[in-house]
Backbone of each chain as ProteinMPNN parsed JSONL, in Angstrom:
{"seq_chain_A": "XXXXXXXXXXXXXXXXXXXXXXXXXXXXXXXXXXXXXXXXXXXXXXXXXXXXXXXXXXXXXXXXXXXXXXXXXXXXXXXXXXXXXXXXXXXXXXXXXXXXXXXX", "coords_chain_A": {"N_chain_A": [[-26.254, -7.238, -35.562], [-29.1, -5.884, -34.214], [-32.691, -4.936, -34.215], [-33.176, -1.393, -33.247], [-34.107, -1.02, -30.339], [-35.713, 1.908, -29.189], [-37.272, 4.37, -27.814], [-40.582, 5.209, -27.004], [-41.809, 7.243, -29.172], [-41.653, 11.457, -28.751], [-38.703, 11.284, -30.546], [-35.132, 11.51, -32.175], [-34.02, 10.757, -35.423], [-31.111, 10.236, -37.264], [-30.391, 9.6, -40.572], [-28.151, 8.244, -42.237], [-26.794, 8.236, -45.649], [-24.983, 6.791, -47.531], [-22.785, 5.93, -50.632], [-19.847, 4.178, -51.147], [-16.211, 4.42, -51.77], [-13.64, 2.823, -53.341], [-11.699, 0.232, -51.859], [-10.615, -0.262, -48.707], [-8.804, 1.298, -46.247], [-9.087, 2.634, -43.356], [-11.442, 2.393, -42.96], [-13.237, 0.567, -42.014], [-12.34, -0.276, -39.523], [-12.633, 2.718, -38.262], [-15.367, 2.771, -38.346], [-16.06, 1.068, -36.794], [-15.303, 2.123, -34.383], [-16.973, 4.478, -34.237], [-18.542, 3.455, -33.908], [-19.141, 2.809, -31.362], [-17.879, 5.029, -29.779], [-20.051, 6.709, -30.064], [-22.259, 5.32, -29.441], [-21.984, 6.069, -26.284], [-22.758, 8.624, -25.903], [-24.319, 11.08, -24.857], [-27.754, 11.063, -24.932], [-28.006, 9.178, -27.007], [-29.724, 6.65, -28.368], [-29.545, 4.253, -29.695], [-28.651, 2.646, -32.956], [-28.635, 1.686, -36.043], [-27.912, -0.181, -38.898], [-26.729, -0.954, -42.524], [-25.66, -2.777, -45.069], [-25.267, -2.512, -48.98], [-24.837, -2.296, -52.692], [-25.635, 0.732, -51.996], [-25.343, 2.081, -48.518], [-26.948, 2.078, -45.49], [-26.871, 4.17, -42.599], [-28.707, 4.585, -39.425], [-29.099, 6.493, -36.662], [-30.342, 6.701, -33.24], [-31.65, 9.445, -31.619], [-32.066, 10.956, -28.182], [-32.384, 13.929, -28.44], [-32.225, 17.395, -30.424], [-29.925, 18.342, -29.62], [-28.073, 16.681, -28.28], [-27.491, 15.498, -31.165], [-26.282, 17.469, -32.323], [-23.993, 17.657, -30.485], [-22.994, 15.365, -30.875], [-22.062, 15.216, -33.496], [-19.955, 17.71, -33.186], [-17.761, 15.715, -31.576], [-14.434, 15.438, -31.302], [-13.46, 13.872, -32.034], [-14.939, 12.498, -33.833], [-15.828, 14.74, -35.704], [-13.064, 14.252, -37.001], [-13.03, 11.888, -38.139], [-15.308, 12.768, -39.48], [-14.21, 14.342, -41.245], [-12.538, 12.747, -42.941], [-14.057, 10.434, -44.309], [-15.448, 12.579, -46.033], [-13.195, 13.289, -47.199], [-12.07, 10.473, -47.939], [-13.386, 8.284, -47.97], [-16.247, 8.348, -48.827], [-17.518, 8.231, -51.517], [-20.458, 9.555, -52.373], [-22.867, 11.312, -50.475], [-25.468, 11.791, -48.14], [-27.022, 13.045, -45.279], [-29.543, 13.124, -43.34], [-31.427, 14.609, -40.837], [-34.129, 14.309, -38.803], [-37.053, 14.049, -37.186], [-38.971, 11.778, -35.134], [-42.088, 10.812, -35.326], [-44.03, 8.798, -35.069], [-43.803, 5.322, -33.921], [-44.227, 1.86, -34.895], [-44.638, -2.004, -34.931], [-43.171, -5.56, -34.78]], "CA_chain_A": [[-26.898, -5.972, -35.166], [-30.621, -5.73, -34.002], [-32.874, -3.662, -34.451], [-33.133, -0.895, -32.126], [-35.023, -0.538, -28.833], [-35.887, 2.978, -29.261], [-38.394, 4.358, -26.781], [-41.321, 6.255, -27.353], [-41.698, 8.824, -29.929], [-40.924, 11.662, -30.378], [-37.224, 11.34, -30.841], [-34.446, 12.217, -33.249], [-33.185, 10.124, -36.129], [-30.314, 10.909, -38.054], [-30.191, 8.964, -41.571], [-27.264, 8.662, -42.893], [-27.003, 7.229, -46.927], [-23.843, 6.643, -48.4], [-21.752, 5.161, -51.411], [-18.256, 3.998, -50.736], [-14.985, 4.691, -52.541], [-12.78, 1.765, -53.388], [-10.848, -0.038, -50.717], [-10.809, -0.013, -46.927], [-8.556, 2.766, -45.895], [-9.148, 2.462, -42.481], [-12.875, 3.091, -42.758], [-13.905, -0.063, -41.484], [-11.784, 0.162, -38.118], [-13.176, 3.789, -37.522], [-16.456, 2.734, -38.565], [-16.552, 0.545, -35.031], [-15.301, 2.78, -32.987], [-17.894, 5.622, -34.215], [-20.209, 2.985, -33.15], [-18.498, 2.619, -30.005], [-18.246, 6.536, -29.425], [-21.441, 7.21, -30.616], [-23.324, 4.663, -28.194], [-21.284, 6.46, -25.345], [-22.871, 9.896, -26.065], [-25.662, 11.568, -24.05], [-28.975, 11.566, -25.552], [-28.156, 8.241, -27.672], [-30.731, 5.951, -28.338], [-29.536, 3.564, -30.545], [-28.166, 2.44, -33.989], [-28.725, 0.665, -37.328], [-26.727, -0.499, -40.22], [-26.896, -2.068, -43.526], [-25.007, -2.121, -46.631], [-24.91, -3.248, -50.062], [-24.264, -1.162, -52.556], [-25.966, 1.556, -51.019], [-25.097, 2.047, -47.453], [-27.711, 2.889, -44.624], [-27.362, 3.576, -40.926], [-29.508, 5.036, -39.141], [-29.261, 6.168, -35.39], [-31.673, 7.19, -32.879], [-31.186, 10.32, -30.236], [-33.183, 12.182, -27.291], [-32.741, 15.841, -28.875], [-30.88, 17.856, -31.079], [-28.649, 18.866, -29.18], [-27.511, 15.411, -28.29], [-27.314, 15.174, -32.174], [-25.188, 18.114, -32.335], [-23.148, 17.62, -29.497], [-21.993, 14.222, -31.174], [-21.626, 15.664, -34.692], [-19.125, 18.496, -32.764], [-17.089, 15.883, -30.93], [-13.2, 15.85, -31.684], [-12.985, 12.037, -33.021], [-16.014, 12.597, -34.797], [-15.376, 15.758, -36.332], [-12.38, 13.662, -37.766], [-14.023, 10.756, -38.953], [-16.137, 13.12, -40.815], [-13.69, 14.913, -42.863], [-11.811, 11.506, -43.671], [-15.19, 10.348, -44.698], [-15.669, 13.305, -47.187], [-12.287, 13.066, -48.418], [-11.11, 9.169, -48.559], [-14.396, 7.447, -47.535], [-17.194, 8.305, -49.496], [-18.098, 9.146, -53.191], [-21.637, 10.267, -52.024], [-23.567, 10.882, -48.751], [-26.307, 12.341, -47.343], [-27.528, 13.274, -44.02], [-31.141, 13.392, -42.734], [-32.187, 14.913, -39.854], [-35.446, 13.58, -38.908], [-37.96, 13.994, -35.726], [-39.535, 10.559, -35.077], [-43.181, 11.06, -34.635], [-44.511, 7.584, -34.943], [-43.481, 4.36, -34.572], [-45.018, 0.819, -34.557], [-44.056, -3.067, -35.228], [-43.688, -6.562, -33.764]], "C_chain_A": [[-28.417, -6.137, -35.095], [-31.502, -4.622, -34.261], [-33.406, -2.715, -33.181], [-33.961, -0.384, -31.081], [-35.103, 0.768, -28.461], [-37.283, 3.174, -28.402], [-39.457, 4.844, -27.413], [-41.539, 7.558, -28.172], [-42.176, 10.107, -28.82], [-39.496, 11.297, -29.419], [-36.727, 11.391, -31.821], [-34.262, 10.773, -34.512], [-32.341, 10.934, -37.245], [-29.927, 9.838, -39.208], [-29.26, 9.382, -42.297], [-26.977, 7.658, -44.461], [-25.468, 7.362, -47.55], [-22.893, 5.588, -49.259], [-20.334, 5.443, -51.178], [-17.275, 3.897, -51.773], [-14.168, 3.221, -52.606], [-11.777, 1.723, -52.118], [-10.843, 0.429, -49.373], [-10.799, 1.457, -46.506], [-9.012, 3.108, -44.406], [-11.05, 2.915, -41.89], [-13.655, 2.139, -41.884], [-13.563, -0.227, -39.915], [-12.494, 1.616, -37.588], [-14.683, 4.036, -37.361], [-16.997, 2.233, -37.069], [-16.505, 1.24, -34.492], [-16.15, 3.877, -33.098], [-18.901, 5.0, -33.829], [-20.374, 3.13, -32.042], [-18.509, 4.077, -29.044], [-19.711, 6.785, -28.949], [-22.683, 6.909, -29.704], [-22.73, 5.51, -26.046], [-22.174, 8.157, -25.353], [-24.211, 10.039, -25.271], [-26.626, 11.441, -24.876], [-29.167, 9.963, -26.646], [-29.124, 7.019, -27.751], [-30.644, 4.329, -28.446], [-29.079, 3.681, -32.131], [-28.314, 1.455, -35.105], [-28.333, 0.654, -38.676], [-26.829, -1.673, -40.968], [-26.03, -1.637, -44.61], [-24.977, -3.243, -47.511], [-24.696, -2.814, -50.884], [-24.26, 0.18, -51.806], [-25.633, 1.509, -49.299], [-26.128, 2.911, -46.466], [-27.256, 2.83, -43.304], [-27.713, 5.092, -40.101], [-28.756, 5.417, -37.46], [-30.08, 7.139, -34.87], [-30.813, 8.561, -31.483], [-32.587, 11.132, -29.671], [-33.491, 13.241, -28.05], [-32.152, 15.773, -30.151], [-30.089, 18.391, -30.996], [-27.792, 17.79, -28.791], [-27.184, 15.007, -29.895], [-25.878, 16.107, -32.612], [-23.815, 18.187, -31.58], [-22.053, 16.212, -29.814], [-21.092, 14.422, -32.674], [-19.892, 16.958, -34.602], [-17.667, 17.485, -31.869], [-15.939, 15.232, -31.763], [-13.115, 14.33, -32.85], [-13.598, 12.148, -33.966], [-15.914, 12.868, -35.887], [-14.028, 15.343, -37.165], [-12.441, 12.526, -38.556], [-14.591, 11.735, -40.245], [-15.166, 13.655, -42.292], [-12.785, 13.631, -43.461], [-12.477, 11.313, -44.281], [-15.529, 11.155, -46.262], [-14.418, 13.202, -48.48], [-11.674, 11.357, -49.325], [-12.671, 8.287, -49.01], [-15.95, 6.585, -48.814], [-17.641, 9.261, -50.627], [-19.395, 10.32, -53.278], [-22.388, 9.807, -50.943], [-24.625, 11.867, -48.918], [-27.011, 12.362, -46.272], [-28.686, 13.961, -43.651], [-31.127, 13.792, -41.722], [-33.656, 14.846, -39.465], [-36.153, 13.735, -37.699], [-38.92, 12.578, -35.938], [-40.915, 10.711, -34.578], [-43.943, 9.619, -34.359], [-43.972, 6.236, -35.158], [-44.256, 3.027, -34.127], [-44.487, -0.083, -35.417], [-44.118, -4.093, -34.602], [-42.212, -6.841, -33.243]], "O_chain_A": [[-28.937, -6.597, -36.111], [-31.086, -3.489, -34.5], [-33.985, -3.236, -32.227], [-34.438, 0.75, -31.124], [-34.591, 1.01, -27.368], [-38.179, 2.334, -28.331], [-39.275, 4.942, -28.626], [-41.422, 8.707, -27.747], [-43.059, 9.795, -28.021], [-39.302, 11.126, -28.215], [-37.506, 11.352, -32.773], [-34.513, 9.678, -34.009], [-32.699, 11.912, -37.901], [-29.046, 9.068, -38.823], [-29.232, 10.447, -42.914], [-26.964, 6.431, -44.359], [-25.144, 8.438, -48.05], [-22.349, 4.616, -48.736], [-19.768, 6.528, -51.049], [-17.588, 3.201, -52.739], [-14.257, 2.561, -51.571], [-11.236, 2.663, -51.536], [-11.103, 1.599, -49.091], [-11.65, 2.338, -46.384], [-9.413, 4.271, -44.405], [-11.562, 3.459, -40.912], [-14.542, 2.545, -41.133], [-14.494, -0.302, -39.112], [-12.915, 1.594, -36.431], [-15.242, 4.911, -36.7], [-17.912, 2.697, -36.388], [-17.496, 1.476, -33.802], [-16.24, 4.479, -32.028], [-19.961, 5.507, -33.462], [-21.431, 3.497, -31.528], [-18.999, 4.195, -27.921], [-20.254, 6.976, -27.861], [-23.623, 7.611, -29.33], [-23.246, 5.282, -24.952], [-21.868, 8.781, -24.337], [-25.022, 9.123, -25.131], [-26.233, 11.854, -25.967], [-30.294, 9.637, -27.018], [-29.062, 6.381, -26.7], [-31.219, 3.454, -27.798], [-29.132, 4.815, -32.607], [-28.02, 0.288, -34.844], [-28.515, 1.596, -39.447], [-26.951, -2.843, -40.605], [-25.746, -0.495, -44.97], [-24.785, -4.428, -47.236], [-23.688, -2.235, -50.478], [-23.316, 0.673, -51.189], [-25.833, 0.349, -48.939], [-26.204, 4.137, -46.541], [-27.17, 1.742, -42.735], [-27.197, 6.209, -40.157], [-27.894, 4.633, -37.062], [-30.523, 8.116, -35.474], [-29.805, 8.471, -30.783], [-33.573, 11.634, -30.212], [-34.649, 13.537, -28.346], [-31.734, 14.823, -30.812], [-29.428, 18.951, -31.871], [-26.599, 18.013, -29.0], [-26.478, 14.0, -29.926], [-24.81, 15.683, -33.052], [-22.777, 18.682, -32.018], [-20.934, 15.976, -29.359], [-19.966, 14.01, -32.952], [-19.036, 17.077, -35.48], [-16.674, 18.117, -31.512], [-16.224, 14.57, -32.761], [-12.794, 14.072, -34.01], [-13.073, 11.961, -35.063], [-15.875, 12.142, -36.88], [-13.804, 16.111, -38.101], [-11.833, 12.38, -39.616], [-14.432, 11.594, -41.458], [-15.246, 13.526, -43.514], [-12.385, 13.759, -44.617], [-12.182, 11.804, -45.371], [-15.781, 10.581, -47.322], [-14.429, 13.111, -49.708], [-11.206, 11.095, -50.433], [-12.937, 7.807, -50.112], [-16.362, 5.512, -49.255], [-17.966, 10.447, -50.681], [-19.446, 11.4, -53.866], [-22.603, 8.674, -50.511], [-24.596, 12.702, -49.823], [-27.862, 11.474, -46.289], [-28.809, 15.185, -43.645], [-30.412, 12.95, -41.178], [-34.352, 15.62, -40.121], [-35.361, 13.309, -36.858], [-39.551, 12.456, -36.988], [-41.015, 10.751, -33.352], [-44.449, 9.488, -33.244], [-43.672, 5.87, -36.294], [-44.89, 3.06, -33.072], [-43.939, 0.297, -36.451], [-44.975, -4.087, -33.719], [-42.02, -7.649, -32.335]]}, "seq_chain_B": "XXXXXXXXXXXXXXXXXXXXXXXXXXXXXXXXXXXXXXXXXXXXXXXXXXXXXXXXXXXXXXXXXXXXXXXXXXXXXXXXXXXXXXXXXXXXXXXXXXXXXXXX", "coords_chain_B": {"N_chain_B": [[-29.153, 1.097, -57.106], [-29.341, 4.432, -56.592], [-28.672, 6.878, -54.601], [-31.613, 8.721, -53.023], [-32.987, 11.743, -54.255], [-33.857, 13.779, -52.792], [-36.558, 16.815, -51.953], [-35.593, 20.102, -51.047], [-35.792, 19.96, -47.443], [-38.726, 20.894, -45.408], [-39.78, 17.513, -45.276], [-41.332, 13.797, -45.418], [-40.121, 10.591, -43.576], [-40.568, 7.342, -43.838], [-38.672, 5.419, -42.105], [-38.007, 1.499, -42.159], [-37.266, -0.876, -40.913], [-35.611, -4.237, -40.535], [-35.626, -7.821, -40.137], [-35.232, -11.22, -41.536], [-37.151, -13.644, -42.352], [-36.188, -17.046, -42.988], [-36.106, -18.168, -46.376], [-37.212, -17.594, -49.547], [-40.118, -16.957, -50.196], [-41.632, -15.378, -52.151], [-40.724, -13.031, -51.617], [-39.045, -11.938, -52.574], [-39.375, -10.695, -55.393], [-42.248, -9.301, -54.837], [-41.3, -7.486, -53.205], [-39.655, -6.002, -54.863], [-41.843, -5.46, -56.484], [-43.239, -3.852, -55.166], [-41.706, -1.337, -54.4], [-42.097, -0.561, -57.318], [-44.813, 0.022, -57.362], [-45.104, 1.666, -54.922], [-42.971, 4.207, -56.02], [-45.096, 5.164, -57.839], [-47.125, 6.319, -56.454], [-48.836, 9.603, -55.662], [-47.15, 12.258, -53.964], [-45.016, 10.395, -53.124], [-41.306, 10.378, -53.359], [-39.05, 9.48, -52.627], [-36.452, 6.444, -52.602], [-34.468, 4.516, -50.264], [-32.675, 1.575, -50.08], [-31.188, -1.228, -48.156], [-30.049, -4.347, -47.376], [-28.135, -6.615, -44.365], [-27.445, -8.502, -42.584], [-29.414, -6.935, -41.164], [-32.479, -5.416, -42.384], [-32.461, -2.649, -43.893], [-34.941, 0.013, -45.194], [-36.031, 3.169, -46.689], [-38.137, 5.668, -47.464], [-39.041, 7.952, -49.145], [-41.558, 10.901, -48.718], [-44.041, 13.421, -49.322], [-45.692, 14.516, -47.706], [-47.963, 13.437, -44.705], [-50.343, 12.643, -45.507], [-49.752, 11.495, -47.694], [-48.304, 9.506, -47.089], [-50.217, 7.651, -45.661], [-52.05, 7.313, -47.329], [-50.398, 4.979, -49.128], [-50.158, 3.093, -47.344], [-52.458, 2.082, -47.16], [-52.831, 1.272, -49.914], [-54.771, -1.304, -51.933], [-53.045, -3.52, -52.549], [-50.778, -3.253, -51.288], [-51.273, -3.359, -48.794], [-51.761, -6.098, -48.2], [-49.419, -7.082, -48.955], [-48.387, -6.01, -46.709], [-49.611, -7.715, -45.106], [-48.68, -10.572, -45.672], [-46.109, -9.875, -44.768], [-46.047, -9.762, -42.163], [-46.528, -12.329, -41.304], [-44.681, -14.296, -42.713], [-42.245, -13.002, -44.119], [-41.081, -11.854, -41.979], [-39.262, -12.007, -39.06], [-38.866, -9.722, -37.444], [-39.555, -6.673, -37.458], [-39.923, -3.028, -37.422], [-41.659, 0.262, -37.825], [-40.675, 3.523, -38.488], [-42.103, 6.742, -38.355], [-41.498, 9.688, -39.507], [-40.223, 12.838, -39.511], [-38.14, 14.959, -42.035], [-36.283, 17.23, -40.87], [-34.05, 18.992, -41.412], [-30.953, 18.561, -43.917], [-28.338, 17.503, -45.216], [-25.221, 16.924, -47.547], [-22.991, 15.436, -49.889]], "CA_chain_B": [[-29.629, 2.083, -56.034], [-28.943, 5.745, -55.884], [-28.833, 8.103, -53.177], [-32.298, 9.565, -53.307], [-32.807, 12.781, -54.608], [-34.707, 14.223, -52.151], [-35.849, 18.053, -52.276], [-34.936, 20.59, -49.823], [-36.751, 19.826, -46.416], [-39.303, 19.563, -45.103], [-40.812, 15.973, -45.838], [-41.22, 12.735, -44.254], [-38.894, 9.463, -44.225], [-40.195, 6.276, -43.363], [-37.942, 4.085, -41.664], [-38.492, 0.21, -42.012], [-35.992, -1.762, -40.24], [-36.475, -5.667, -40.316], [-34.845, -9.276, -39.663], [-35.763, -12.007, -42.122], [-37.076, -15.8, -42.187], [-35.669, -18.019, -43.475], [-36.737, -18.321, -47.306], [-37.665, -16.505, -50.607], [-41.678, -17.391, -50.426], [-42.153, -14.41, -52.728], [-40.508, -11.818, -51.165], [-38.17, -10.784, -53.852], [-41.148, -10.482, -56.476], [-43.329, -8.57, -54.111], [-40.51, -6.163, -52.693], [-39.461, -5.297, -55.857], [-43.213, -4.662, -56.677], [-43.774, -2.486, -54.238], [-40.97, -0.631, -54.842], [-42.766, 0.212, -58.372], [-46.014, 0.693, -57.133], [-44.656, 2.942, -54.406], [-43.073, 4.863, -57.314], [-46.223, 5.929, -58.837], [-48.102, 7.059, -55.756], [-48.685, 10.713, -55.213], [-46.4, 12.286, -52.872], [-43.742, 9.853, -53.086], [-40.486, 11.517, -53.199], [-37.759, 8.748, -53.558], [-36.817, 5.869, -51.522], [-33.271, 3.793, -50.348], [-32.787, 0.247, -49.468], [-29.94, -1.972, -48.174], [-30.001, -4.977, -46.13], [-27.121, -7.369, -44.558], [-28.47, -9.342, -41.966], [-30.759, -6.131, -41.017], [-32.587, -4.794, -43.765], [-33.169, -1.006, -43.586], [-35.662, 0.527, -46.254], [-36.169, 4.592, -46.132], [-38.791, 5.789, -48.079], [-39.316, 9.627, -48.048], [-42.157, 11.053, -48.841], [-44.159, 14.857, -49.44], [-46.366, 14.335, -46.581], [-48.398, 12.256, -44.288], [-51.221, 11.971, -46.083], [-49.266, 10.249, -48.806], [-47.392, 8.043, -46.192], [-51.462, 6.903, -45.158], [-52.78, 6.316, -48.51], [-49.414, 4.228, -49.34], [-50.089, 2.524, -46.194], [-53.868, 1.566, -47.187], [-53.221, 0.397, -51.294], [-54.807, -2.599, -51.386], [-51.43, -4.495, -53.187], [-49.657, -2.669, -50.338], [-51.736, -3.904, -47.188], [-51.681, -7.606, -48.857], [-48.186, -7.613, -48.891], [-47.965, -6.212, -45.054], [-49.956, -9.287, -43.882], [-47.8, -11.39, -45.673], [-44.733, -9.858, -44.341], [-45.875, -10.035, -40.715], [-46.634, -13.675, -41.147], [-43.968, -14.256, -43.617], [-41.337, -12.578, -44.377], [-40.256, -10.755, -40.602], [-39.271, -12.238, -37.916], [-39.335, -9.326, -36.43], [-39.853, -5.216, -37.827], [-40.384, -1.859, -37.273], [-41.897, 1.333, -38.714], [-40.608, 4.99, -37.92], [-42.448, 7.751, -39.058], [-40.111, 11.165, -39.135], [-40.201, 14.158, -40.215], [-37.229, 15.846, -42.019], [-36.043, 19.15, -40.67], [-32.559, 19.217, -42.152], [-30.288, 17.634, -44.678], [-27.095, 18.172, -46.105], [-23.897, 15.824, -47.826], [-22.316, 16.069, -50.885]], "C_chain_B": [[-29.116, 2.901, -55.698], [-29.788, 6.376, -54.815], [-30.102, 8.942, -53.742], [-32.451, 10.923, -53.062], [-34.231, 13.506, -54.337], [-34.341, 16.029, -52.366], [-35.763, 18.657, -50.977], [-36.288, 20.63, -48.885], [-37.686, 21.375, -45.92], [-40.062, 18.527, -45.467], [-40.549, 14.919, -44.739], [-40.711, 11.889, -45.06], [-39.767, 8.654, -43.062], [-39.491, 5.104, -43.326], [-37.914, 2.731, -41.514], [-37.611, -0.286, -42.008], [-36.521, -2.749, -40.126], [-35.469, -6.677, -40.443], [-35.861, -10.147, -40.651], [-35.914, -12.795, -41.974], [-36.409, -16.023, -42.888], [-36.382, -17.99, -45.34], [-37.169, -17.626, -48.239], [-39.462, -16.337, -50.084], [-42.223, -15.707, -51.01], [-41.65, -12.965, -52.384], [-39.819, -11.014, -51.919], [-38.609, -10.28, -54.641], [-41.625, -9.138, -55.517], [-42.521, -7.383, -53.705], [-40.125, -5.439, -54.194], [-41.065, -4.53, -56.558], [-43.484, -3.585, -55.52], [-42.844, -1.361, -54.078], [-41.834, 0.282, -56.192], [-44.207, 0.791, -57.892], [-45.602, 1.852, -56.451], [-44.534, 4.319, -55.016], [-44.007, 5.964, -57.396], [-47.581, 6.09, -57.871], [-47.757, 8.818, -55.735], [-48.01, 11.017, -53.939], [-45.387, 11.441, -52.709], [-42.363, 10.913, -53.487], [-38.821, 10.702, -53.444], [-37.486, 7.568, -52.317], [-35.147, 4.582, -51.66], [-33.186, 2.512, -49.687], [-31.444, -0.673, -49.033], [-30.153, -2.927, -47.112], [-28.189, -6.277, -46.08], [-27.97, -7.956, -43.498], [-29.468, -8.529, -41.724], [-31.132, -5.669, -42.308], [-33.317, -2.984, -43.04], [-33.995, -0.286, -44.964], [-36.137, 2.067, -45.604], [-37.093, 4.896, -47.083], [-39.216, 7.342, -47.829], [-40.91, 9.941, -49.014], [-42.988, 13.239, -48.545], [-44.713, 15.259, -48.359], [-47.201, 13.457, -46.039], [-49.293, 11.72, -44.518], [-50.744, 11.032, -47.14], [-48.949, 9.112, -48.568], [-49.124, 7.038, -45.984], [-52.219, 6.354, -46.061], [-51.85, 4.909, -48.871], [-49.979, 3.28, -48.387], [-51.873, 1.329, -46.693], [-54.301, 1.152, -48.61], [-53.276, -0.878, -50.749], [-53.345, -3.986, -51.379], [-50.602, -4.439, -51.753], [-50.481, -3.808, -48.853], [-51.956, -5.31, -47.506], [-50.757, -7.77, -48.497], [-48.208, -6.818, -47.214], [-48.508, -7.373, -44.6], [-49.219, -10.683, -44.058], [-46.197, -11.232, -44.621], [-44.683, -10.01, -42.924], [-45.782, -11.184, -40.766], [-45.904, -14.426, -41.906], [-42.712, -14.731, -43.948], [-40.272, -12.038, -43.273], [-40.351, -11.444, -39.814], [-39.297, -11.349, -36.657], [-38.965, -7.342, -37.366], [-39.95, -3.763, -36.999], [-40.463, -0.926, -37.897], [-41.83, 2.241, -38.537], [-41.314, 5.905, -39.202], [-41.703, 8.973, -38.92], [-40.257, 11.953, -39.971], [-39.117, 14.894, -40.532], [-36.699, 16.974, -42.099], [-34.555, 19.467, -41.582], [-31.961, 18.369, -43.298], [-29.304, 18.358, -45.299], [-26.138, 16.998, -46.331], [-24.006, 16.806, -49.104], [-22.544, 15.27, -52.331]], "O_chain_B": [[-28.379, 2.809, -54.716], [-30.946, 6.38, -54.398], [-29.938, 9.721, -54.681], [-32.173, 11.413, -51.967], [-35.206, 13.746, -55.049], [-33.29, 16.61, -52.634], [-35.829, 18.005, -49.935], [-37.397, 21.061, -49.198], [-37.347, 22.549, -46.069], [-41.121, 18.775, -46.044], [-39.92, 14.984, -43.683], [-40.617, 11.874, -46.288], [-39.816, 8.958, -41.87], [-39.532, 4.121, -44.066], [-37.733, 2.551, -40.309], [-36.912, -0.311, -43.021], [-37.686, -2.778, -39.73], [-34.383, -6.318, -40.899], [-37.07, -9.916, -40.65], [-35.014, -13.367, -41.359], [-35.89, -15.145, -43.577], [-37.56, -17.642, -45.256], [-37.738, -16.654, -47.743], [-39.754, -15.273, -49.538], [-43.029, -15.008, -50.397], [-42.144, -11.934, -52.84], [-39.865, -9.786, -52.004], [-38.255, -9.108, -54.769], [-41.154, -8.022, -55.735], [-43.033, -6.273, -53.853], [-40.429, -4.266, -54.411], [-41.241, -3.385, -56.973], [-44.075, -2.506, -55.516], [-43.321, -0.355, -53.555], [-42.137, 1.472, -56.111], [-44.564, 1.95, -58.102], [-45.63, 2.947, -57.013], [-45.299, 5.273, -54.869], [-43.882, 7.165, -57.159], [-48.743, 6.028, -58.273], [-46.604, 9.246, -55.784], [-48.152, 10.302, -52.947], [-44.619, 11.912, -51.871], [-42.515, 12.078, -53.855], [-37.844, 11.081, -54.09], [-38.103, 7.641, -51.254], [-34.792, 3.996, -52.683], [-33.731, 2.455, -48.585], [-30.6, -0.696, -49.929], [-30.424, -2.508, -45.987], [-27.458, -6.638, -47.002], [-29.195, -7.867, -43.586], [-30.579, -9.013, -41.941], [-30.327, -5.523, -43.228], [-34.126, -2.526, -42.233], [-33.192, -0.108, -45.88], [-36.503, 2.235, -44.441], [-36.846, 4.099, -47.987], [-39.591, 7.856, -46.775], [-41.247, 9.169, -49.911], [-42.499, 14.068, -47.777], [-44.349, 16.343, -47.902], [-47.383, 12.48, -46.766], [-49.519, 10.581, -44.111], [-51.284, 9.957, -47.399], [-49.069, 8.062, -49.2], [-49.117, 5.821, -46.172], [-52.897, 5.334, -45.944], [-52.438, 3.828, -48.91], [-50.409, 2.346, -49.064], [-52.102, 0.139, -46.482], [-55.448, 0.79, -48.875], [-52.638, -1.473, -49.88], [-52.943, -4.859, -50.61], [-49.956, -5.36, -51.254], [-50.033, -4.782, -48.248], [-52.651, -5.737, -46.584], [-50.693, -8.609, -47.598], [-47.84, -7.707, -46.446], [-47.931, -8.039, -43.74], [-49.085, -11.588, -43.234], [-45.511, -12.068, -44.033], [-43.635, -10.315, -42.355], [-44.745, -11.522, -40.196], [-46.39, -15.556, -41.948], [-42.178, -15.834, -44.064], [-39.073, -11.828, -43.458], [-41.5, -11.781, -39.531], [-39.535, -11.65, -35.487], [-37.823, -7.171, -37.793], [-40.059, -3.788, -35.773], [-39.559, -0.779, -38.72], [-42.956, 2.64, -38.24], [-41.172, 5.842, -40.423], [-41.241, 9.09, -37.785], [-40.417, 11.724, -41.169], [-38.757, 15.637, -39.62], [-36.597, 17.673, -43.107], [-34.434, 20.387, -42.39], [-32.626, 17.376, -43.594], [-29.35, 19.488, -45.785], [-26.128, 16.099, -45.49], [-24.505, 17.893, -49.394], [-22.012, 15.69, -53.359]]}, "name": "protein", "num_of_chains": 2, "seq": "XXXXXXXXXXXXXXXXXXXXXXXXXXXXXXXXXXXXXXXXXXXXXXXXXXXXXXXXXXXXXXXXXXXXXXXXXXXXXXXXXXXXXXXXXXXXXXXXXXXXXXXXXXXXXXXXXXXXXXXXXXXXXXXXXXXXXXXXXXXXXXXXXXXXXXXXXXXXXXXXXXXXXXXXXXXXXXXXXXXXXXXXXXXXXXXXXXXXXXXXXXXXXXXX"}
């Protein structure tokens, strides 16, 4: 994974932090394809992911309505509540406006 | 590394996404120091880390004057010139502002 070719501020980021529950459970299979979705969605920017214990990934969008519009769609919206119930012990979700960025 | 215990928005999160060389040459020392120093600046606010081949570091913060002093300790701007010439093969730094947040 690279890191992501995000354009010009501003734009969205949505930080997502979470500790994981024992054992798979099909998290790591739905984990791709929310990547896979996710890069498919209007307004998408980009994506970034790390884990060790802690778990980060980050992704980038045009608006927030492109943020919402991915958070609303059907696969998603099922991912998430697996997520709450099998997935993950503890999460939290940032919503973020990107005002500056810079690097090499 | 817990889920920081950020308070209810708004604040800022910087994003530092990065790819590593090859090699310790101090970086484990120094990241972990700056972790503490960080800490014990004003305006800090809490801050999450995880890397696998990417490393993602989030760092939130009360506002942007805090993010600019952080930015300009001397310890701190030492260790950026190392890490450009370093430690990164290759970085970036989002600045963001968080409007929302919610998990569990």
């Amino acid at each position: 994974m690279p890191i992501a070719d995000t354009p010009k501020p501003p734009y969205y980021a949505v930080i997502f932090t979470s500790l994981r529950t024992k054992g798979d459970n099909d998290y790591s299979s739905t984990s791709d394809r929310m990547v896979e979705l996710a890069s498919k969605q209007t307004g998408f920017l980009g994506i970034e992911s790390a884990r060790e214990q802690l778990g980060i990934t980050v992704s980038y969008w045009a608006d927030l309505q492109s943020i919402k519009d991915w958070k609303a769609d059907v696969e998603h919206h099922e991912a998430q509540i697996r997520g709450r119930r099998e997935w993950y012990s503890e999460y939290r979700v940032r919503v973020s406006k990107v005002e500056r960025e810079y690097g090499v």
